[in-house]
N, C-alpha and C positions, 0 to 999 in steps of 0.2 A: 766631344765633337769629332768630326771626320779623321783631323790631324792625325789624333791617340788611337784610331783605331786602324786593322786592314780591310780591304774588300773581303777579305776571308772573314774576319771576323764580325764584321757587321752583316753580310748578304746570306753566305753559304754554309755555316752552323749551327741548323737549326735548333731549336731545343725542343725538344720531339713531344715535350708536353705545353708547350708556353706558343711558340711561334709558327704563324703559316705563313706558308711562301707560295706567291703566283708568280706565276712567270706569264708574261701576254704578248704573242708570237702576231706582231701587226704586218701587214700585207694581203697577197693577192697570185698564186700560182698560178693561175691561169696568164699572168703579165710577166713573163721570166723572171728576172733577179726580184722582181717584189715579192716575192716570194719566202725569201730567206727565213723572215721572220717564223713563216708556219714550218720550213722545216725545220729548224731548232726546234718547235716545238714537239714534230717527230723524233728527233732526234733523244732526244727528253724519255719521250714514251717508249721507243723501243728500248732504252737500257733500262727501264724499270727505275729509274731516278725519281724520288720521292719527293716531288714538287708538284702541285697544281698547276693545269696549265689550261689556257682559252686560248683559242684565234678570233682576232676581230682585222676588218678589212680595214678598219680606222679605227680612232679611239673615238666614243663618242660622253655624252653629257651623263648618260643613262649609267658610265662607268666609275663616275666617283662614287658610289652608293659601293658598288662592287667591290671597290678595291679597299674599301672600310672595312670588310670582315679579315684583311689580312695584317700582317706585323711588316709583312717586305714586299715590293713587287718588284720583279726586274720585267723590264719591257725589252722586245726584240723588236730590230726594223733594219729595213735595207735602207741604202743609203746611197746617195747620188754624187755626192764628193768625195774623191777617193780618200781613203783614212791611210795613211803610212801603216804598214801591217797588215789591212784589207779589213781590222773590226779597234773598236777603242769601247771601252765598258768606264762609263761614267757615271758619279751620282747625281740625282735627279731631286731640284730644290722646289717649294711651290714657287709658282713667277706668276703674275697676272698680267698674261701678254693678250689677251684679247681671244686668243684662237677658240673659244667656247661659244662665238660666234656662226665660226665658220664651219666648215668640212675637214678642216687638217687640227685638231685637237692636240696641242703638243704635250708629252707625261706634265711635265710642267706644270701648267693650265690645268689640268685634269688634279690633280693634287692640290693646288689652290681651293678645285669646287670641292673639291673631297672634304679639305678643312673648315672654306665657308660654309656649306651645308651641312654636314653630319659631324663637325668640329673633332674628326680623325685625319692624321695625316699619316701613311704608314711611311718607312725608308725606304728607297725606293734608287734605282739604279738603271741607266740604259745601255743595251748593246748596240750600238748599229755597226755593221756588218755593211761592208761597198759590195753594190750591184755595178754591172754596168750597164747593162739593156733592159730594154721596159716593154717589150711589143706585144701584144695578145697573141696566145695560143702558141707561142713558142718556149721551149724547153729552157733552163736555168744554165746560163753561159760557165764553161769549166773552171772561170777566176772567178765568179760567185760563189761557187761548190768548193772551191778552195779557202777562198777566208770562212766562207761558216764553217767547215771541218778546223778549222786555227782557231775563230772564236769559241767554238764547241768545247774542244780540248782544251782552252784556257777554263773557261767557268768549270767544266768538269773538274781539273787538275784543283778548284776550291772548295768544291763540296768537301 
């Protein structure tokens, strides 16, 4: 169970022949701080970090099928209440809250359909990282750019 184990060792050691890890960087650059998510995921790519990664602007239904070919997902997303620290990395249980309804798909939810339908549920973990500002076509505010560089360097520091 969670207890016995750390984030290190259940998320970020892979076993190079047995486990894939996606990482799903959710947001929207072009909206400032929603953004965060897709840069983690550059973030990712330029040190050559051996994770898989997608950007989706939402999570949608079409993604529990997806997330069955992995062992882990960790999810990235900005986030609108500020978090003590500017990011908290949390594990992520199935929940049947409804949101497979709607437009806002929470990991949660998404993991539930992953289970009911293709009867896989992988481990699964989320970052969010505090935005403060949401407006179209402006730049990523510099206390955004600071917790994802603090979030970044924490998950790094577990690989």
């Amino acid at each position: 169970m969670l207890k016995s184990k750390t984030v290190e060792e259940i998320l970020f050691k892979p076993q190079p022949d047995r486990e894939k890890i996606l990482v799903i960087g959710i947001g929207n650059t072009a909206r400032q701080d929603d953004g965060l998510g897709w840069k983690f995921l550059e973030l990712v790519q330029a040190l050559g970090i051996p994770l898989e990664v997608r950007q989706v602007f939402q999570l949608q239904i079409e993604d529990a099928s997806m997330i069955t070919a992995y062992d882990k997902v960790l999810f990235v997303d900005s986030h609108v209440t500020r978090i003590k620290g500017g990011y908290a990395l949390e594990p992520v249980f199935p929940e049947e809250d409804g949101s497979w309804s709607t437009h806002a798909l929470s990991p949660g939810s998404l993991l539930h359909l992953s289970g009911v339908l293709y009867e896989q549920i992988p481990e699964a973990w989320l970052l969010s990282i505090t935005g403060y500002r949401w407006e179209l076509g402006m730049p990523m505010t510099r206390n955004a750019k600071a917790n994802l560089f603090e979030a970044f360097e924490c998950v790094r520091s577990l690989i």
